[in-house]
C-alpha positions as CSV (number, residue, x, y, z in Angstrom):
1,X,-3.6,-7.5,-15.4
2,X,0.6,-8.9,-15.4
3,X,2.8,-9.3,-13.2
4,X,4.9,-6.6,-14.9
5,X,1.8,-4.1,-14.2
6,X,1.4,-5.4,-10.8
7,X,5.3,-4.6,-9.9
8,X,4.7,-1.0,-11.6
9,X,1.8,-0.1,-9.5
10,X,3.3,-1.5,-6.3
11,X,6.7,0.5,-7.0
12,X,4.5,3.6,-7.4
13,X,2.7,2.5,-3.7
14,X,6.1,2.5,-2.4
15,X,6.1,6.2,-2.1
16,X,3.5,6.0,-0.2
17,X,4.9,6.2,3.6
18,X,3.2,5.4,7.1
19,X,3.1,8.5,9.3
20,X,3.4,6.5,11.9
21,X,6.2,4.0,11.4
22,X,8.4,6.1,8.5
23,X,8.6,3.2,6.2
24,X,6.5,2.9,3.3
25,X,3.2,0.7,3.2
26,X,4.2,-1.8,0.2
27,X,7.5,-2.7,2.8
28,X,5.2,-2.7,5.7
29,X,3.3,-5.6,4.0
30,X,0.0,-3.0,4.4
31,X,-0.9,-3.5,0.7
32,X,-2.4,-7.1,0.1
33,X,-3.4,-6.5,-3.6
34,X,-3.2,-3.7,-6.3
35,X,-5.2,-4.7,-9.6
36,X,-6.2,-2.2,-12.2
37,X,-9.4,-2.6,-14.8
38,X,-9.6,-1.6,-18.3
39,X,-11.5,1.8,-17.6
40,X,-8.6,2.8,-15.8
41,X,-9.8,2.1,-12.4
42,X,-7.0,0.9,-9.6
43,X,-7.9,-0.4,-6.4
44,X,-5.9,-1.0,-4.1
45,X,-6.2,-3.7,-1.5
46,X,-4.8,-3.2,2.3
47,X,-5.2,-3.1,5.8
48,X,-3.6,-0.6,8.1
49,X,-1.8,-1.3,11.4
50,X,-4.2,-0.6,14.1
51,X,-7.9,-0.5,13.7
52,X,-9.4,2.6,13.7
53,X,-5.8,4.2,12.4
54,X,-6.5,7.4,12.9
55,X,-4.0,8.1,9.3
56,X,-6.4,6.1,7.5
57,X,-7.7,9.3,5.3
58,X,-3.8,10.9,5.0
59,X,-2.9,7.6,3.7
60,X,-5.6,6.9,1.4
61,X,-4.7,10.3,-0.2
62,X,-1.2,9.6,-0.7
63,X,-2.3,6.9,-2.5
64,X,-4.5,8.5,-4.6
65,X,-1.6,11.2,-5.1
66,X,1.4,8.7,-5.7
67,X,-1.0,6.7,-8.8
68,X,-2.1,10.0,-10.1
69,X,1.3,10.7,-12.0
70,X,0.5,7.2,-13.4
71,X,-1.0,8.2,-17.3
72,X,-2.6,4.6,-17.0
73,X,-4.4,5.0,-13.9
74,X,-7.6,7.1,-14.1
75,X,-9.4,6.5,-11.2
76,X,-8.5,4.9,-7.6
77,X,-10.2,3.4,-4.9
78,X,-8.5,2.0,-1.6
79,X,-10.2,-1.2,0.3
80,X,-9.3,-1.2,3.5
81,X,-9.8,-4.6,4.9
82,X,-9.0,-6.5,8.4
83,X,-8.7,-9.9,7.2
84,X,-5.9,-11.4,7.4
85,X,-4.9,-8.9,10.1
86,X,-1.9,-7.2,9.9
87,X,1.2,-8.8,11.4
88,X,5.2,-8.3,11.8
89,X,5.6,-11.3,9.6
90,X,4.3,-9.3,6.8
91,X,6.7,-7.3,6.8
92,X,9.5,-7.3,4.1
93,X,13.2,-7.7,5.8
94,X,14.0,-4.0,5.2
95,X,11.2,-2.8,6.9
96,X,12.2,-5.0,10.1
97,X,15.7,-3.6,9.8
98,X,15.0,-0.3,9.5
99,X,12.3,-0.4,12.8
100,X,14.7,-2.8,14.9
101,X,12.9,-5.8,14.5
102,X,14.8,-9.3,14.6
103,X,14.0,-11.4,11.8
């Protein structure tokens, strides 16, 4: 997969927003990797703020709904990991300006 792909899926995750935190999970730095096969399928490769979130399942549909509209995307599959863990420094700057958080 390219970069170019990469950027498209990741702009589609964008829409994607935490219940919790009203920002969306590619700026919250939730999403470690996006990577799509050749049949179509996308998964998507992220961690979520607090173990045991109890959002997980909202968020993993809004996934599912946001890469839908994509004609490329047939199938997707969201792998929720806890390594790295999730951090503030993950965050992109206008996530931490939007929640108060200094730089």
């Amino acid at each position: 997969m390219d970069e170019a792909t990469k950027e498209y899926l990741m702009g589609a995750l964008e829409n994607v927003i935490d219940p919790e935190l009203g920002i969306d999970i590619v700026n919250l730095g939730l999403v470690y990797d996006v990577d799509l096969d050749e049949e179509g399928l996308c998964t998507v490769t992220m961690t979520l703020t607090t173990m045991g979130c109890p959002l997980a399942g909202h968020i993993e549909q809004d996934i599912r709904f946001a890469l839908a509209d994509l004609p490329e995307v047939k199938e997707t599959k969201t792998n929720i990991v806890w390594d790295p863990p999730w951090g503030k420094d993950k965050m992109s700057r206008y996530a931490k300006i939007a929640l108060g958080i200094p730089d």
